[in-house]
TIMI-2910 file (N, C-alpha, C, CB; in pm, 1 decimal, decimal comma, always signed):
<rs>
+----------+----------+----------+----------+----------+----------+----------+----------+----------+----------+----------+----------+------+
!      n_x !      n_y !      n_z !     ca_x !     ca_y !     ca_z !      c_x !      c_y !      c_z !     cb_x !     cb_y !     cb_z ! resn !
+----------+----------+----------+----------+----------+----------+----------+----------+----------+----------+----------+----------+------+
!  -1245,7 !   -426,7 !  +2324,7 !  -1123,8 !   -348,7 !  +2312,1 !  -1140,4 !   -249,4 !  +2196,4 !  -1000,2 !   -441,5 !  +2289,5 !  Unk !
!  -1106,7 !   -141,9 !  +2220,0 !  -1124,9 !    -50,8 !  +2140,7 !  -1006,3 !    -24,9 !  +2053,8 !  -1165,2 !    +50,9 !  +2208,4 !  Unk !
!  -1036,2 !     -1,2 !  +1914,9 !   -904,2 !    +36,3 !  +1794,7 !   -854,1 !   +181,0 !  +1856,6 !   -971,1 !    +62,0 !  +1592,7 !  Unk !
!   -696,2 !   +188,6 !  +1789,1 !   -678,5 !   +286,9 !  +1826,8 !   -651,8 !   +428,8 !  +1749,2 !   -607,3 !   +252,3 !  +1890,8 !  Unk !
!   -647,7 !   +528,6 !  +1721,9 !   -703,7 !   +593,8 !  +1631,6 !   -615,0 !   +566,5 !  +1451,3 !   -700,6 !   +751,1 !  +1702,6 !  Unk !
!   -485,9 !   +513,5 !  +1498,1 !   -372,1 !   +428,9 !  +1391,7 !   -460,0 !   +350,1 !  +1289,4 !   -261,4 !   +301,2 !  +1482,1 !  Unk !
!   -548,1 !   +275,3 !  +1395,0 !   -590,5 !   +164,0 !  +1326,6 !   -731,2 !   +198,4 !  +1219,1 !   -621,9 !    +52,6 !  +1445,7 !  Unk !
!   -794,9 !   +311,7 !  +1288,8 !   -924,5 !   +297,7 !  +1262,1 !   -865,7 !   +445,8 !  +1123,9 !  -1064,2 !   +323,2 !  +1428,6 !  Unk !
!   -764,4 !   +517,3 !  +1138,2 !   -760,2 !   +560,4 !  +1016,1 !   -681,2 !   +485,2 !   +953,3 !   -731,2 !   +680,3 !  +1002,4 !  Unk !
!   -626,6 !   +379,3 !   +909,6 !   -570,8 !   +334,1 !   +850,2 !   -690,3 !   +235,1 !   +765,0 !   -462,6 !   +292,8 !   +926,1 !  Unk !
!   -784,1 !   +175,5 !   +853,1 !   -882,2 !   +128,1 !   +803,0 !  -1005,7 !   +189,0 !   +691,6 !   -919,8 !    +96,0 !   +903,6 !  Unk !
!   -977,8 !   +372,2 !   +723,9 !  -1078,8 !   +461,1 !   +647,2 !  -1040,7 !   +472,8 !   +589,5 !  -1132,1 !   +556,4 !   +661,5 !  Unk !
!   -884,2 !   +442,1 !   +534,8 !   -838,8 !   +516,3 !   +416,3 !   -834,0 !   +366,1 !   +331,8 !   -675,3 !   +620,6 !   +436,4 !  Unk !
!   -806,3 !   +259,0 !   +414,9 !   -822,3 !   +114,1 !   +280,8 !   -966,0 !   +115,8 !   +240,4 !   -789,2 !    -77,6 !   +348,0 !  Unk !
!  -1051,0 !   +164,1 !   +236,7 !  -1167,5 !   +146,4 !   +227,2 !  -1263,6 !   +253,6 !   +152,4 !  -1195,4 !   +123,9 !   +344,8 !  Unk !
!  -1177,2 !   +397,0 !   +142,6 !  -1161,5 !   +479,9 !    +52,0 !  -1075,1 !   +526,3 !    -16,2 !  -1190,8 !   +541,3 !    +74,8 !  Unk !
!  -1007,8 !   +461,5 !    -35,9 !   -906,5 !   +463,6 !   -195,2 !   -941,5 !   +318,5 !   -262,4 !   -694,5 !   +470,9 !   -164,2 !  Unk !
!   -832,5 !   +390,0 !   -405,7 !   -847,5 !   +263,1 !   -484,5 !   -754,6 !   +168,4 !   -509,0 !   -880,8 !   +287,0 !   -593,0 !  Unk !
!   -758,4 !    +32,4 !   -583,2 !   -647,4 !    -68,8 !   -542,4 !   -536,5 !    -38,4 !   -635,9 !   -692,3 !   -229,6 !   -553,8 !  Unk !
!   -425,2 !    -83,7 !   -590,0 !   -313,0 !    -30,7 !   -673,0 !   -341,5 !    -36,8 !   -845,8 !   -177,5 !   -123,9 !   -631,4 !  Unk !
!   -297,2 !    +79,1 !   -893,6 !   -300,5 !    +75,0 !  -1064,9 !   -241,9 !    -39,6 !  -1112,6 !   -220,9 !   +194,1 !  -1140,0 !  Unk !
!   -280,7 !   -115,0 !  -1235,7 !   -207,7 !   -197,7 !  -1305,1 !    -52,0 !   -182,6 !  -1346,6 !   -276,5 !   -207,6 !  -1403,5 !  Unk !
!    -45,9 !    -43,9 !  -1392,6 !   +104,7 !    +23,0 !  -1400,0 !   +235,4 !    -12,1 !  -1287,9 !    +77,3 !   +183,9 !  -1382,9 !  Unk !
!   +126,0 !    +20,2 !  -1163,5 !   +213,4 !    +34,6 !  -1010,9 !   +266,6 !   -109,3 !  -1002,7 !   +105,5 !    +77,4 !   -850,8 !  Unk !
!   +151,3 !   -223,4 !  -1030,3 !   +148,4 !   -340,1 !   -987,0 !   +265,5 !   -418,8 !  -1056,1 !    +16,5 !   -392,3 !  -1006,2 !  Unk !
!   +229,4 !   -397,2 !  -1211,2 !   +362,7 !   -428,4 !  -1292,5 !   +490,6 !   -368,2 !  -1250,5 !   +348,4 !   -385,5 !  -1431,3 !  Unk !
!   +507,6 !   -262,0 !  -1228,3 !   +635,1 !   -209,6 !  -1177,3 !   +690,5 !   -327,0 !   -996,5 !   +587,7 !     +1,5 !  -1141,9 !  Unk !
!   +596,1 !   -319,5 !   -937,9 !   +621,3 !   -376,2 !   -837,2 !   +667,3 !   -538,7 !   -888,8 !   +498,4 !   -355,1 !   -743,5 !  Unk !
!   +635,8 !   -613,6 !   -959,2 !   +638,1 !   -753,5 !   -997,8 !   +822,4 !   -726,1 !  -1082,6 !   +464,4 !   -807,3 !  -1124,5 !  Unk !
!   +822,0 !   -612,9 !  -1115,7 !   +944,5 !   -618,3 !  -1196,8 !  +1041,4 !   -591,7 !  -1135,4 !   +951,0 !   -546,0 !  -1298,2 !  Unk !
!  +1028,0 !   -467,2 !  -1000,7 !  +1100,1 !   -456,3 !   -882,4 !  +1162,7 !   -592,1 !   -796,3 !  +1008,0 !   -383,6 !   -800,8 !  Unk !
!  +1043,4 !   -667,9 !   -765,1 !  +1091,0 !   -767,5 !   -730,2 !  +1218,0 !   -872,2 !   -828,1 !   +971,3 !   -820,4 !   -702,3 !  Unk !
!  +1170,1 !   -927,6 !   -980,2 !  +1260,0 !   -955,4 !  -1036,7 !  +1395,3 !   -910,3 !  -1066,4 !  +1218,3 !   -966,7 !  -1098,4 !  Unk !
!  +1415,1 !   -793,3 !  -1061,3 !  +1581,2 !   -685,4 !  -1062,8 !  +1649,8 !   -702,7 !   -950,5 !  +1568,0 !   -505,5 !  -1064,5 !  Unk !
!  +1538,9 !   -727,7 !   -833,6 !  +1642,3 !   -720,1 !   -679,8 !  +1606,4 !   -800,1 !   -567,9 !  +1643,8 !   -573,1 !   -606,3 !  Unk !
!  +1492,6 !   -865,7 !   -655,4 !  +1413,4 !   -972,4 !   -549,1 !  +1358,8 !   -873,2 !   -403,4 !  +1549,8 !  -1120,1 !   -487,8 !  Unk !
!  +1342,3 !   -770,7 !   -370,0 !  +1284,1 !   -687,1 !   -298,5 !  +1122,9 !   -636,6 !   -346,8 !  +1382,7 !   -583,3 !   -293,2 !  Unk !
!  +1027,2 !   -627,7 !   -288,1 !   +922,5 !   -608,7 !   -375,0 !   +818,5 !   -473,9 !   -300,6 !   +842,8 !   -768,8 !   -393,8 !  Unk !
!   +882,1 !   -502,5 !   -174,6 !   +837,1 !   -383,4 !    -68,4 !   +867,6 !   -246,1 !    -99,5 !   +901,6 !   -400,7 !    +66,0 !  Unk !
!   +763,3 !   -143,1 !    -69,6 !   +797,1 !    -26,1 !    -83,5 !   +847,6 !    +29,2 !    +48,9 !   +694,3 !    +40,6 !   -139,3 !  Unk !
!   +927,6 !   +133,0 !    -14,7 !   +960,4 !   +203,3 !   +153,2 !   +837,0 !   +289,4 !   +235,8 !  +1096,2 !   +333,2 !   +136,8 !  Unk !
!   +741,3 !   +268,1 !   +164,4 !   +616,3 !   +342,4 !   +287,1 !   +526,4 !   +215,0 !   +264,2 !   +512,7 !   +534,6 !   +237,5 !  Unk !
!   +422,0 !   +217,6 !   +310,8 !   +284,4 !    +61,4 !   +318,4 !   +204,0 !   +151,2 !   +224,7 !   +168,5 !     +2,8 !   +518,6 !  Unk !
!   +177,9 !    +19,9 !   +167,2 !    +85,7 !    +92,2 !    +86,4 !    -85,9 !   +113,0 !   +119,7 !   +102,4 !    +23,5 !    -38,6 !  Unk !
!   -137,6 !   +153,0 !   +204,8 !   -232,5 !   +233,2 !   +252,7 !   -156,6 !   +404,3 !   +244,3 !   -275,9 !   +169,6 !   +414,5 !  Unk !
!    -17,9 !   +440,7 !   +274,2 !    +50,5 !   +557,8 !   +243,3 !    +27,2 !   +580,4 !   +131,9 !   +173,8 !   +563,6 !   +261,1 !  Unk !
!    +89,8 !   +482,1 !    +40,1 !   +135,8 !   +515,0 !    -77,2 !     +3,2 !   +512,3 !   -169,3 !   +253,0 !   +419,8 !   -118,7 !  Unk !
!    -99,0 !   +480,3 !   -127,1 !   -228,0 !   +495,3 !   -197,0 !   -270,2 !   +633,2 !   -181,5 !   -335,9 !   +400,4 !   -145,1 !  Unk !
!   -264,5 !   +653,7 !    -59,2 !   -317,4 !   +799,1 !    +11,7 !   -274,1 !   +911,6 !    -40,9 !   -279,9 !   +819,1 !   +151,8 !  Unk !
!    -93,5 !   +855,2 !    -56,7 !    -25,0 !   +977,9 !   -126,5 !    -36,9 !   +997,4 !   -218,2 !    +78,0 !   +995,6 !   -132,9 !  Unk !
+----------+----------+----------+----------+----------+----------+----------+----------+----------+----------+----------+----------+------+
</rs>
């Protein structure tokens, strides 16, 4: 079965970027504690990209 082109760029871009900043990560851990929500509103393969 073949990927479909979603998948296979979504896969080029986890694999060329880098992992979330320490900054981002702390913010995210603190996000969660303020509202118990920890998700961003885009995935982060986006939000790396962007």
């Amino acid at each position: 079965m073949e990927k479909d082109l979603g998948a296979i760029t979504e896969e080029y871009i986890e694999e060329h970027t880098d992992d979330i900043p320490p900054l981002l990560s702390t913010l995210i851990d603190e996000t969660e504690k303020v509202t118990g929500l920890s998700r961003w509103s885009i995935g982060k393969v986006e939000g790396k990209l962007l």
